[in-house]
Backbone bond lengths (Angstrom), bond angles and torsions (degrees), N, CA, C in turn:
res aa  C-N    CA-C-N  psi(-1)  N-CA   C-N-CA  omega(-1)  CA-C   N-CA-C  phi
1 X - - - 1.459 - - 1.530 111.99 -
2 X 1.187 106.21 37.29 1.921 104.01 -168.27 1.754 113.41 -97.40
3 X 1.592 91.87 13.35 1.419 102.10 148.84 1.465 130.87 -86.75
4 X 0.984 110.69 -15.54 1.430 111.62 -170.17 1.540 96.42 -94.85
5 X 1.592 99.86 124.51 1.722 109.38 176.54 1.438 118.29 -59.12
6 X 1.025 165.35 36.42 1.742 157.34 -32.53 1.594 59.66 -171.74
7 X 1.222 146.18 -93.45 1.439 152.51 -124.81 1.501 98.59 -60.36
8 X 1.353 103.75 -48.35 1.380 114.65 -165.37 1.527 118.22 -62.70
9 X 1.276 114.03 -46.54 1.275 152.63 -149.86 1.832 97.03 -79.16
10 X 1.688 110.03 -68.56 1.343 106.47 147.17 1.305 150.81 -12.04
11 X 1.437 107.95 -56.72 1.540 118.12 160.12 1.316 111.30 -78.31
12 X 1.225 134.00 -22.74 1.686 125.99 -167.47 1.540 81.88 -79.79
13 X 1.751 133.43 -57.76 1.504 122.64 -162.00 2.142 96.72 -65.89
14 X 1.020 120.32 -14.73 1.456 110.10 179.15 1.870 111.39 -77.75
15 X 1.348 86.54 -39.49 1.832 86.91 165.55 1.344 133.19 -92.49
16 X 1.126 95.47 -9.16 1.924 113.65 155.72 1.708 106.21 -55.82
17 X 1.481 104.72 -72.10 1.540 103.10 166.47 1.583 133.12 -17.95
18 X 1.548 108.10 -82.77 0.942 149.17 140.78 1.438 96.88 -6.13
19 X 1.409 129.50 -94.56 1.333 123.63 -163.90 1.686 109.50 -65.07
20 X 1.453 137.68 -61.73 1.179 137.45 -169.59 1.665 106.82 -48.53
21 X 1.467 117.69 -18.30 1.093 105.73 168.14 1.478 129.29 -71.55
22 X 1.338 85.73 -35.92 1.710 97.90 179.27 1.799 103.56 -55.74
23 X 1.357 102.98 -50.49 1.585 115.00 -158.50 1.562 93.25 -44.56
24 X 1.644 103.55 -47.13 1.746 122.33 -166.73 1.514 112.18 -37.97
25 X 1.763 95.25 -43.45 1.238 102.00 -175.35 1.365 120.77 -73.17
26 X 1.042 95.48 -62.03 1.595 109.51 166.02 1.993 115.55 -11.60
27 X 1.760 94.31 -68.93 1.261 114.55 172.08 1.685 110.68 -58.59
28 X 0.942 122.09 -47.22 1.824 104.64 168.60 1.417 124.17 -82.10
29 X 1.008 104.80 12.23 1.594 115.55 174.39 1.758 108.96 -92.98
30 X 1.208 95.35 -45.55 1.468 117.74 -160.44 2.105 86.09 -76.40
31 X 1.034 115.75 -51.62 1.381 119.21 178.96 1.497 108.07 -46.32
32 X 1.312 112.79 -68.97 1.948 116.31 -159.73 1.902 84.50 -78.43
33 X 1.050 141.31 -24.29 1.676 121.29 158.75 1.538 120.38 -58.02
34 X 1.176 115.86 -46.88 1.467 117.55 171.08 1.715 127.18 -54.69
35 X 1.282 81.98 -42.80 1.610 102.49 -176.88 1.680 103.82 -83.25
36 X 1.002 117.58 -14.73 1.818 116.30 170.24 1.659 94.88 -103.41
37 X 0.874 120.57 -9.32 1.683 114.84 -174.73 1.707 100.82 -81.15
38 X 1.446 99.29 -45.80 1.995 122.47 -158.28 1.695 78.62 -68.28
39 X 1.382 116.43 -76.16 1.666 117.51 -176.28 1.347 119.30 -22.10
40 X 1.541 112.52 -48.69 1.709 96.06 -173.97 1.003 92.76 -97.40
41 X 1.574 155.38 -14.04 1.530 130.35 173.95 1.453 112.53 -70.82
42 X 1.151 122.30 -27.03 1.404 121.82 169.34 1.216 112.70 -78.89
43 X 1.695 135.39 -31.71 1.435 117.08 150.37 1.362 124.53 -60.54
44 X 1.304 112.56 -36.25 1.967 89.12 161.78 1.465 133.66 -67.46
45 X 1.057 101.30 -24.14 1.810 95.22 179.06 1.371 111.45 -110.97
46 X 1.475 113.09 2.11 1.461 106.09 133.07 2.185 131.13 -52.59
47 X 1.467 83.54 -50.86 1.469 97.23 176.26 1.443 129.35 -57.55
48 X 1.598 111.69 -16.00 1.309 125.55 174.52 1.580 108.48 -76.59
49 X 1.096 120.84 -35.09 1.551 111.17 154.87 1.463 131.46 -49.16
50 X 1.373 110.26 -40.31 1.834 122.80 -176.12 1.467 86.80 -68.45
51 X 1.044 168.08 -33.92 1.417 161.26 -143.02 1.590 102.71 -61.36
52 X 1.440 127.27 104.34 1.498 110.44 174.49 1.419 123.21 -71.98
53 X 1.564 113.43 -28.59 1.565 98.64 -172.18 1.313 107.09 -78.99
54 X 1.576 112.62 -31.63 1.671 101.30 169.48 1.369 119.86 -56.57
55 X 1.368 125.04 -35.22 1.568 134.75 175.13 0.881 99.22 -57.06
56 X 1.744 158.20 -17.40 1.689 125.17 -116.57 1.399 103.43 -157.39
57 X 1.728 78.19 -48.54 1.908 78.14 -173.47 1.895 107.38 -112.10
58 X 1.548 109.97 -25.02 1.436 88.09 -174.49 1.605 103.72 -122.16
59 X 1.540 130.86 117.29 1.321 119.83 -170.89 1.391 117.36 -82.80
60 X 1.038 123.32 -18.85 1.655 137.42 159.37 1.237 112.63 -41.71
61 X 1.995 109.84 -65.79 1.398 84.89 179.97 1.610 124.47 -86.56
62 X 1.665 103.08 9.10 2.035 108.80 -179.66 1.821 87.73 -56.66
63 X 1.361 105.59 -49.84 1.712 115.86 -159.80 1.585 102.67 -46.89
64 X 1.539 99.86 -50.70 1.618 108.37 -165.17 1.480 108.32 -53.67
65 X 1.943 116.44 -61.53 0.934 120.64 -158.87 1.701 110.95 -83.76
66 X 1.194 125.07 -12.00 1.795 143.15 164.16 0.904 107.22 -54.88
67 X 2.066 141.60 -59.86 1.131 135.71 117.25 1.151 135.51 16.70
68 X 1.525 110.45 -89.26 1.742 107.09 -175.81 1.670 107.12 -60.04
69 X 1.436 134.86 -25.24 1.287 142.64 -136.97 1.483 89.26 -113.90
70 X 1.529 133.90 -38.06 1.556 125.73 168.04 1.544 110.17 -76.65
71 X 1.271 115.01 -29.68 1.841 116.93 176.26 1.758 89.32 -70.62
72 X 1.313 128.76 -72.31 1.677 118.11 -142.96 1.889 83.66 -62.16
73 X 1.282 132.71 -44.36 1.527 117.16 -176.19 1.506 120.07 -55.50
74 X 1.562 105.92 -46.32 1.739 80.96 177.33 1.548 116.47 -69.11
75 X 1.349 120.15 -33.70 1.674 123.32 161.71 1.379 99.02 -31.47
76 X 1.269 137.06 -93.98 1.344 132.92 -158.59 1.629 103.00 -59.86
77 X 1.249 126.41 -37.58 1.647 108.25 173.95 2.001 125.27 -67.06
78 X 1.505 94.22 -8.50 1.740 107.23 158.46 1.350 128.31 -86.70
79 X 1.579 91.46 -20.81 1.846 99.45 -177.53 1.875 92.97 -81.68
80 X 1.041 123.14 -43.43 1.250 128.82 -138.10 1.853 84.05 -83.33
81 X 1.293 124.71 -42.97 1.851 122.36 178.63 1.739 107.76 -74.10
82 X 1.571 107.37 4.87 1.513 104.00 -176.02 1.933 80.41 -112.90
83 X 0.574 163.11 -46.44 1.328 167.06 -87.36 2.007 87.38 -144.56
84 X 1.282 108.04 -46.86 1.545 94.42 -170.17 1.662 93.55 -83.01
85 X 1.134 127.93 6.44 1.491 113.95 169.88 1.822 107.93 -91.47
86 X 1.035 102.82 -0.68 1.343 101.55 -179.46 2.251 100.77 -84.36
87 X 0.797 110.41 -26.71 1.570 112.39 -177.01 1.932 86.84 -103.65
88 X 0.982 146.10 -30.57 1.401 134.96 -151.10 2.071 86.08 -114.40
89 X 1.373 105.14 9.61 2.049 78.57 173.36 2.001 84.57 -165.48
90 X 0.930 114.51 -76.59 1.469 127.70 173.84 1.834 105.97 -20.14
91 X 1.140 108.38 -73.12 1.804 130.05 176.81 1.387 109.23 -48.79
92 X 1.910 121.95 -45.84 1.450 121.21 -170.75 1.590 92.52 -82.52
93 X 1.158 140.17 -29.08 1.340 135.94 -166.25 1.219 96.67 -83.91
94 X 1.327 147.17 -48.76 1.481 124.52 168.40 1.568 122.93 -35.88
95 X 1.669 82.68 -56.04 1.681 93.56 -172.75 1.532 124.51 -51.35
96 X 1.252 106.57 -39.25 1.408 129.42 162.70 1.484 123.89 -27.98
97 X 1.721 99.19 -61.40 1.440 121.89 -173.48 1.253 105.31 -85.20
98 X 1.449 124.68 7.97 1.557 132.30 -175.01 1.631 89.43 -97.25
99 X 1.574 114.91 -68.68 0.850 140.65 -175.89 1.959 108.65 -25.62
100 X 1.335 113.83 -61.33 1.218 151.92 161.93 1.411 114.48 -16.20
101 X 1.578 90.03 -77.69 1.486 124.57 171.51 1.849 108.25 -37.90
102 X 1.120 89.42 -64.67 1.145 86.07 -162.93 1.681 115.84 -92.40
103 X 1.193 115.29 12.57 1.694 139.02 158.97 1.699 81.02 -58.00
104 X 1.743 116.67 -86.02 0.930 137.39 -119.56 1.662 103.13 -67.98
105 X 1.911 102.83 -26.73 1.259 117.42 -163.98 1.533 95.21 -91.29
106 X 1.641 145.26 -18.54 1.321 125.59 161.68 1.832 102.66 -74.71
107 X 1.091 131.58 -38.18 1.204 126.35 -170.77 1.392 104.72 -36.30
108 X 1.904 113.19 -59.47 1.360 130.59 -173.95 1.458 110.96 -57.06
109 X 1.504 119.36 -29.71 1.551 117.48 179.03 1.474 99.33 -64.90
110 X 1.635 103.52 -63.92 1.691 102.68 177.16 1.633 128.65 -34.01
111 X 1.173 104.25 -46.64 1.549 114.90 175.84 1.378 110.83 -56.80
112 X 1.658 112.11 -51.25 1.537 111.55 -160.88 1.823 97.69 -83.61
113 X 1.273 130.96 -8.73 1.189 128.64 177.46 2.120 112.14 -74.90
114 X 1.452 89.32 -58.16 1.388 107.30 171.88 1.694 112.44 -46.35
115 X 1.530 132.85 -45.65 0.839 136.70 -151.00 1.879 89.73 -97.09
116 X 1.712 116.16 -48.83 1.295 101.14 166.98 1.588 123.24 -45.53
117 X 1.738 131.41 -48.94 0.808 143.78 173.90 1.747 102.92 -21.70
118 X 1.872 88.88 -80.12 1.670 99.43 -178.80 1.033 116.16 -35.55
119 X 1.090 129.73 -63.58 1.806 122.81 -172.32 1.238 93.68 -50.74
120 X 1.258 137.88 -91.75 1.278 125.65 -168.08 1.729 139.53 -30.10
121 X 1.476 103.29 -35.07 1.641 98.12 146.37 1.036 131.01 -46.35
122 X 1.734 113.64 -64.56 1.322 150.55 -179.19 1.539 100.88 -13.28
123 X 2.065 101.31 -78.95 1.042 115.32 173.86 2.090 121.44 -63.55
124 X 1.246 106.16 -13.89 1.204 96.65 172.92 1.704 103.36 -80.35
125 X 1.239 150.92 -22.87 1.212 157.77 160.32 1.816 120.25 -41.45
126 X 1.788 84.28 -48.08 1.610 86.50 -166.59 1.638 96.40 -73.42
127 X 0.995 124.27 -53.92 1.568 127.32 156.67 1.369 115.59 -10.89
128 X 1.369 124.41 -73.09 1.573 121.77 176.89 1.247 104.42 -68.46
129 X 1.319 145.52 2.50 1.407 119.27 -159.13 1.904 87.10 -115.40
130 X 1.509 113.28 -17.19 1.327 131.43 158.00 1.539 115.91 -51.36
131 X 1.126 110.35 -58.16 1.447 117.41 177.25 1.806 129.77 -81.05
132 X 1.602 76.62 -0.35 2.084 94.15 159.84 1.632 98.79 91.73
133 X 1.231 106.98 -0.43 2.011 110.06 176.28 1.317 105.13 -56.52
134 X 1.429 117.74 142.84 1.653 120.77 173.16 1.867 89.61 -93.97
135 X 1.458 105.93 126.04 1.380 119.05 170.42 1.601 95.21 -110.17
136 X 1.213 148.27 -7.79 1.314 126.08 149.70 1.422 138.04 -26.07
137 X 1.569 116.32 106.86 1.600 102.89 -174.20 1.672 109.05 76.45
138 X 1.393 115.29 5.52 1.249 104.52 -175.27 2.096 97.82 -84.93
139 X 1.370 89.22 164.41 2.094 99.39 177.86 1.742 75.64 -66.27
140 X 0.830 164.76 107.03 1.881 151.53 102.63 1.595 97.46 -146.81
141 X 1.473 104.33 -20.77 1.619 90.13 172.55 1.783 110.94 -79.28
142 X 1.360 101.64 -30.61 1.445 118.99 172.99 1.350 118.41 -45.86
143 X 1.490 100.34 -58.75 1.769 104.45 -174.93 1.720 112.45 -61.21
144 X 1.617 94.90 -32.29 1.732 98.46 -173.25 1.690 109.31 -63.29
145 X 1.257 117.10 -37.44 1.150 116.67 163.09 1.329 125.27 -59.10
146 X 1.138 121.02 -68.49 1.716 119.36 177.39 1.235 109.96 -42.24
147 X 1.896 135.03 -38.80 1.051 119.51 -159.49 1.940 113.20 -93.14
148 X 1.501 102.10 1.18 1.345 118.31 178.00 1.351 112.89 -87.30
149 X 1.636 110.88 -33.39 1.419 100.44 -178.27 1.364 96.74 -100.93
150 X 1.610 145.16 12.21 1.483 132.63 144.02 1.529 107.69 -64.94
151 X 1.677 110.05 -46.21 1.066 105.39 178.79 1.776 128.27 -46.11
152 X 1.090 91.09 -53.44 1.963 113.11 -171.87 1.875 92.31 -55.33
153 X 1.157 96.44 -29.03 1.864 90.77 -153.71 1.816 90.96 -94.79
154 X 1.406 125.27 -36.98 1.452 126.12 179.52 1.727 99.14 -64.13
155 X 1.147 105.60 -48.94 1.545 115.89 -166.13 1.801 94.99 -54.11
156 X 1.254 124.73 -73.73 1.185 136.12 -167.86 1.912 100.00 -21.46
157 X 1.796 93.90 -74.71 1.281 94.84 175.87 1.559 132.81 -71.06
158 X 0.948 130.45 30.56 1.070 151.03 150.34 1.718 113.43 -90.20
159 X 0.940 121.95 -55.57 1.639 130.48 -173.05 1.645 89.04 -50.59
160 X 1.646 97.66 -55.14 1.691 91.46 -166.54 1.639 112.14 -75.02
161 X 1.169 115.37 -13.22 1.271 103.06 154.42 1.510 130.49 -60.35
162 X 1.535 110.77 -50.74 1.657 120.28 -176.21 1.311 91.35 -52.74
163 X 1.543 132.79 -43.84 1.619 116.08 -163.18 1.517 123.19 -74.49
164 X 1.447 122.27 -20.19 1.222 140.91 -175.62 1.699 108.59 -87.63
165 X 1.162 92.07 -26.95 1.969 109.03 -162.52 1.828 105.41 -37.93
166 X 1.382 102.24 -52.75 1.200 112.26 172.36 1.634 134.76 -55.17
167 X 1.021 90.81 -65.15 1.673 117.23 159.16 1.445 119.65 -21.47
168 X 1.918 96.19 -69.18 1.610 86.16 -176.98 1.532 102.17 -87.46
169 X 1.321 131.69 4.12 1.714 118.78 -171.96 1.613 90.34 -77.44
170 X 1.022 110.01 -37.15 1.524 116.31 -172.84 1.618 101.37 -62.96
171 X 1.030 129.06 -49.14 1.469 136.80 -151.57 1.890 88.60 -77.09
172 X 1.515 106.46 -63.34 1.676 94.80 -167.44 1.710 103.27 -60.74
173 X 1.072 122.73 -27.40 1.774 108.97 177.43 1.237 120.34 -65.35
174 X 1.543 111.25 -28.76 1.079 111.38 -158.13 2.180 94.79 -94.20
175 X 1.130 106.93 -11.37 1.469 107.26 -178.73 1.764 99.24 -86.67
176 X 1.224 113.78 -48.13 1.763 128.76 173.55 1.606 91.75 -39.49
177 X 1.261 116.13 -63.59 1.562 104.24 -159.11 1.470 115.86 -87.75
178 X 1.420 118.95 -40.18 1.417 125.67 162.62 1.859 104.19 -34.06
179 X 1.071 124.73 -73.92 1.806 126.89 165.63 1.532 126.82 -38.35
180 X 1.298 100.57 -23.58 1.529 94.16 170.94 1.496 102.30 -103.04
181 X 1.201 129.42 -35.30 1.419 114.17 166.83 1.730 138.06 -68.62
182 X 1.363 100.29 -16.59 1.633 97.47 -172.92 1.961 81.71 -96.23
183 X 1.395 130.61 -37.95 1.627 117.20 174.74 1.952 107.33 -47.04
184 X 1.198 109.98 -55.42 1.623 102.42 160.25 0.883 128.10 -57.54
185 X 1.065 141.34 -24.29 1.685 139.95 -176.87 1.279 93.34 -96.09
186 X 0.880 154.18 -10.30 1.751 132.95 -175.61 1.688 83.20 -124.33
187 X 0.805 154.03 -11.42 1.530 137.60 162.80 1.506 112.98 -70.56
188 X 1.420 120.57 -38.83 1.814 139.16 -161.13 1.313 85.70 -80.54
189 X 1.971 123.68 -42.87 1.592 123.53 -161.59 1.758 100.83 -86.62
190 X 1.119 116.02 -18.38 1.892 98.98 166.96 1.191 88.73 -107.45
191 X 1.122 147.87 23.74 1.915 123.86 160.15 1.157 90.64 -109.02
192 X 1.266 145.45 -5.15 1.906 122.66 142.02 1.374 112.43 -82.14
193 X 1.789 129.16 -45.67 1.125 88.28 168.28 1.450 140.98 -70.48
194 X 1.197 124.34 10.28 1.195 144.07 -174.69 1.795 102.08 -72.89
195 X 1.237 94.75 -81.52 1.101 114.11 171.56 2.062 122.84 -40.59
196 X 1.545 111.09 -32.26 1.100 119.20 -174.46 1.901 113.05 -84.52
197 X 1.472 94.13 -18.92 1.796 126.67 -177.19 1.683 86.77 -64.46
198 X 1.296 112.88 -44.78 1.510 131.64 -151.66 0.968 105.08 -87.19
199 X 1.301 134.90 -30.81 1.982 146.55 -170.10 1.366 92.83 -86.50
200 X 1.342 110.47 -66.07 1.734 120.59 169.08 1.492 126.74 -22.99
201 X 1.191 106.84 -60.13 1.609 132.66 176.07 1.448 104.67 -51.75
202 X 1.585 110.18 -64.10 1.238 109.24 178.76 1.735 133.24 -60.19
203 X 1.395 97.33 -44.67 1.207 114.13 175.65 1.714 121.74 -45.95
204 X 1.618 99.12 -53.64 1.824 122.73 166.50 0.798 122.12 -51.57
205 X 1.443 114.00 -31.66 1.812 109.94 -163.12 0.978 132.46 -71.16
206 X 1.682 107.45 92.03 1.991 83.24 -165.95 1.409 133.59 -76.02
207 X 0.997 109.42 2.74 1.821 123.13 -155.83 1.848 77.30 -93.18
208 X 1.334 135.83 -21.26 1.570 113.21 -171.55 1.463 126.77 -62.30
209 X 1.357 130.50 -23.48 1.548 151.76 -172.86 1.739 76.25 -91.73
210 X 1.103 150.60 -70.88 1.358 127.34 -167.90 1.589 121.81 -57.41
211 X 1.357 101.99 -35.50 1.175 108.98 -174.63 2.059 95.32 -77.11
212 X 0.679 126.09 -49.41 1.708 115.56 -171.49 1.332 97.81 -70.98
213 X 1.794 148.51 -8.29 0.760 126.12 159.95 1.697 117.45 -100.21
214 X 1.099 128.96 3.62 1.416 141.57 152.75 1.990 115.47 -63.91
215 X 1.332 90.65 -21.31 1.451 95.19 -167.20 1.709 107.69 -112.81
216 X 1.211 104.26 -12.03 1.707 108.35 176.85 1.785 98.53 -90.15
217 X 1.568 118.32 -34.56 1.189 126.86 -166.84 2.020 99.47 -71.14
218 X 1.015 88.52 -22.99 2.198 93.10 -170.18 0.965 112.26 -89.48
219 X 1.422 114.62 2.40 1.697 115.60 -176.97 1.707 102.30 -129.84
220 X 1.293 120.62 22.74 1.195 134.63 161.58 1.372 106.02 94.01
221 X 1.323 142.44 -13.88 1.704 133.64 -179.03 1.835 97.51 -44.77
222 X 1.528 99.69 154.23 1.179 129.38 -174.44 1.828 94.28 -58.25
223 X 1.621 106.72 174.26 1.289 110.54 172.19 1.762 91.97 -91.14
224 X 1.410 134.36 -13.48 1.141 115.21 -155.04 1.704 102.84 -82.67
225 X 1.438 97.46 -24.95 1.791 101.55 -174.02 1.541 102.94 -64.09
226 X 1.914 110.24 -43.53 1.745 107.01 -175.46 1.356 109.23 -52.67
227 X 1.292 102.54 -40.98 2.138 105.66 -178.45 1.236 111.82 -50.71
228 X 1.341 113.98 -32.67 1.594 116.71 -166.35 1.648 112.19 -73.18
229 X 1.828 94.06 -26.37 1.427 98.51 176.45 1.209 122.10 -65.23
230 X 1.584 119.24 -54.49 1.240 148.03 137.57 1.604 106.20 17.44
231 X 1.834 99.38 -83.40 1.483 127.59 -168.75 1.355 103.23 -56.08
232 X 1.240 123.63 -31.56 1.716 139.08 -167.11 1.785 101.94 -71.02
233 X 1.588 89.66 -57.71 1.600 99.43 -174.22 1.594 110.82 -64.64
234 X 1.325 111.48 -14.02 1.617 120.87 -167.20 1.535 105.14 -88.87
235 X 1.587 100.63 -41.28 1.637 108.01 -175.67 1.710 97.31 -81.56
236 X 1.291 132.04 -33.68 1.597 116.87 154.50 1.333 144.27 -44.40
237 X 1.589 101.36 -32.81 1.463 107.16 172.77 1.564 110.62 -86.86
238 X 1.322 124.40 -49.70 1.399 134.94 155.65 1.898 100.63 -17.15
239 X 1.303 112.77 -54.51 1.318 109.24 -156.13 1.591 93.98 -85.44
240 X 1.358 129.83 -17.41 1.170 132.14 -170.98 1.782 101.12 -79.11
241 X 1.468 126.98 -37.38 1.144 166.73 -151.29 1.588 102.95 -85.37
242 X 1.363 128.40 -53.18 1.262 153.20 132.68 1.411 127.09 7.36
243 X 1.919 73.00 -83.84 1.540 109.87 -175.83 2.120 99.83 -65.62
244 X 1.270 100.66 -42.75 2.133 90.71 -167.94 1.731 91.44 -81.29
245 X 1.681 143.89 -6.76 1.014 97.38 163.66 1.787 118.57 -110.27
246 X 1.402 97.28 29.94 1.525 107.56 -177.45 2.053 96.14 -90.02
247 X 1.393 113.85 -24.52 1.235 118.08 -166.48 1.556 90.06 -76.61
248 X 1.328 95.97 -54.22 1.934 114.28 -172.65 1.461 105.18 -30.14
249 X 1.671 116.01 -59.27 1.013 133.16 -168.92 1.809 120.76 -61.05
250 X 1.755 86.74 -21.40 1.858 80.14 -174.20 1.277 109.93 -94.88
251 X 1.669 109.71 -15.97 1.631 120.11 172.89 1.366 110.52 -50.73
252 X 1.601 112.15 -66.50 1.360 123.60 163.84 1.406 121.44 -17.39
253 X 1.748 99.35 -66.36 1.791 96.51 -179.59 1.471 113.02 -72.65
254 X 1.249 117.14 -16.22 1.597 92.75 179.74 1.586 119.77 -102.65
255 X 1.347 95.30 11.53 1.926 100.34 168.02 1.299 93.81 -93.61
256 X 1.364 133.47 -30.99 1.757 128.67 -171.36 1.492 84.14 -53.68
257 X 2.080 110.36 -70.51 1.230 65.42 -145.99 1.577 117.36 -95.02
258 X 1.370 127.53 16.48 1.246 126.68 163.93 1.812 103.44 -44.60
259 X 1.198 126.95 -19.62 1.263 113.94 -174.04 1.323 117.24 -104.75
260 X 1.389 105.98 -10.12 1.686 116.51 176.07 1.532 96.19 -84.44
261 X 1.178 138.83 -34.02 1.124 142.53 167.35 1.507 124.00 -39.12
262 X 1.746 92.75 -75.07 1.336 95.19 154.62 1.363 147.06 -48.73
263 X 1.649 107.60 -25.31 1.385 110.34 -171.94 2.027 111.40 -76.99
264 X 1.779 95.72 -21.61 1.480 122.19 -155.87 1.965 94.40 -81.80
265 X 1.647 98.84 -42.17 1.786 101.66 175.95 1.164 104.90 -65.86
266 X 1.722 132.51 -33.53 1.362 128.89 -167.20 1.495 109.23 -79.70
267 X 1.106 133.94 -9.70 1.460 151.97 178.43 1.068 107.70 -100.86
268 X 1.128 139.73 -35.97 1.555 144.56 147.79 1.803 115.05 -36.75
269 X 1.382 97.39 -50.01 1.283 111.40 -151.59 1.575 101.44 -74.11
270 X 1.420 100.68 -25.69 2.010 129.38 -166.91 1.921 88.44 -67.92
271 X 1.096 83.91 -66.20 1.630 109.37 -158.33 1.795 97.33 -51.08
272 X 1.334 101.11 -60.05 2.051 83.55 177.68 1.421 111.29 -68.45
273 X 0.966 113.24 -36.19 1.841 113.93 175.02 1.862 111.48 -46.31
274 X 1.128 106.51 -27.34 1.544 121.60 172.34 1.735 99.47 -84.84
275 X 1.102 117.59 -26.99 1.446 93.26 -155.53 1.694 92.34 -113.73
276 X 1.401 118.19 -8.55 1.549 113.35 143.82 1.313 127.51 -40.93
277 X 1.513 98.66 -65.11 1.458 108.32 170.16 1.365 127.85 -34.26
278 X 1.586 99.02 -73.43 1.664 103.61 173.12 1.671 118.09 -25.51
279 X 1.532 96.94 -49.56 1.871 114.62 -178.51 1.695 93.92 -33.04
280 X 1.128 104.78 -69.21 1.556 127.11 -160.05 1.115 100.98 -46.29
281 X 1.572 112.68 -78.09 1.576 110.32 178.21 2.050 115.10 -36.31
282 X 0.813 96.12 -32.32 1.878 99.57 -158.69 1.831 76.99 -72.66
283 X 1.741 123.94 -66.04 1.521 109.05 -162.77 1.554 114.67 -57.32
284 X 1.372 113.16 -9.92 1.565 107.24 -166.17 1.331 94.29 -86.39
285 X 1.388 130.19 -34.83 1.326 132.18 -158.18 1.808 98.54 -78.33
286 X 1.115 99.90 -28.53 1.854 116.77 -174.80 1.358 96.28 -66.97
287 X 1.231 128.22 -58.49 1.353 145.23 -134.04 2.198 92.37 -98.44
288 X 1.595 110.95 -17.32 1.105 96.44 168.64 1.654 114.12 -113.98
């Protein structure tokens, strides 16, 4: 069996160990951070509900911020069932390949013990067979046999281990990290749309400029400050108003001149069509 890298192979299952532990750690670290991270983000936007003046005095923005505060909770109650798969599938699959590891690394002690053994019969044989002893049928010819065909049969599976070794180390990292990245990427991709639901909301709402001036007016401010709101919301739409016939205006100029364009290729097009002609006339006149 002095093909099989046995030496080599040894140290790769000792740093197999060695590393999946680290990963292990890594992975329960990364767990009780998430899970203390998810806890206080869900106590803050829990807390956006307790707010009394938003409760009390303006219901527009209770609506707005009730909203953002039931969207960011179920977000964190999806992160938090992706997050316990990291200790409930992520964590046992290390352990596993720990587990593995170190199956694979007594197997190799066993092998390299058995195979030391053999030689040492081996040579205790050639010795008696020196000194004219019949070792035929003897218990040492026995053991040499049994421990060759454990050998042949341990060895085998071993080879097919060294060839796979790679393969699957590659495969569980690459499943470990593939899972923690697409659980982040689809958590980061609804906490913008979340958040964009939320810009939206606000942005649309038209009843909010009524509602902040319903609510400045109930707590005694003058009517002149509500007007001002009024004037604010007036000089916003004005500016909105502005803005669609400043767009209006560039549509306009660029069909003008998409058509001066056109009119300038179609005059082009006149003008060689004339000066084809001429061609013609000049070869016919040649040609007679």
């Amino acid at each position: 069996m002095e093909e099989i890298p046995i030496q080599k192979f040894q140290q790769k299952t000792e740093t197999e160990i060695k590393n999946y532990n680290v990963i292990k750690s890594v992975l329960s670290k990364l767990y009780d951070t998430e899970n203390e991270l998810i806890k206080k983000r869900k106590g803050a936007f829990e807390d956006i509900k307790d707010i009394k003046d938003i409760n009390e005095e303006n219901p527009v923005l209770k609506k707005i911020y009730n909203n953002f505060s039931e969207g960011m909770l179920k977000l964190e109650t999806e992160k938090e069932q992706q997050v316990m798969k990291i200790k409930t599938k992520l964590i046992p699959t290390t352990e596993a390949r720990i587990t593995e590891a170190k199956r694979t690394k007594q197997n190799i002690g066993n092998y390299k013990n058995i195979e030391s053994k053999t030689k040492a019969q081996e040579e205790e044989v050639e010795k008696m067979k020196k000194k004219g002893q019949d070792v035929k049928g003897s218990q040492i010819s026995l053991n040499i046999s049994q421990n060759k065909s454990y050998m042949a049969e341990e060895g085998k599976g071993l080879k097919d281990q060294i060839m796979n070794y790679e393969a699957d180390r590659i495969n569980i990292n690459k499943k470990i990290m593939l899972y923690l990245i697409n659980f982040e990427m689809a958590y980061h991709a609804k906490y913008i749309e979340e958040l964009t639901k939320l810009f939206n909301d606000i942005i649309k709402e038209k009843d909010l400029k009524k509602s902040i001036k319903d609510s400045v007016m109930s707590v005694g401010v003058s009517q002149n400050v509500a007007d001002e709101i009024d004037d604010e919301e007036q000089s916003e739409n004005n500016d909105d108003d502005d803005d669609e016939d400043d767009q209006e205006e560039l549509k306009k100029s660029k069909l003008s001149k998409s058509k001066k364009s056109a009119t300038k290729k179609s005059k082009n097009k006149s003008q060689k069509d004339d000066d084809d002609d001429d061609e013609n006339e000049i070869d016919d006149d040649d040609e007679k």
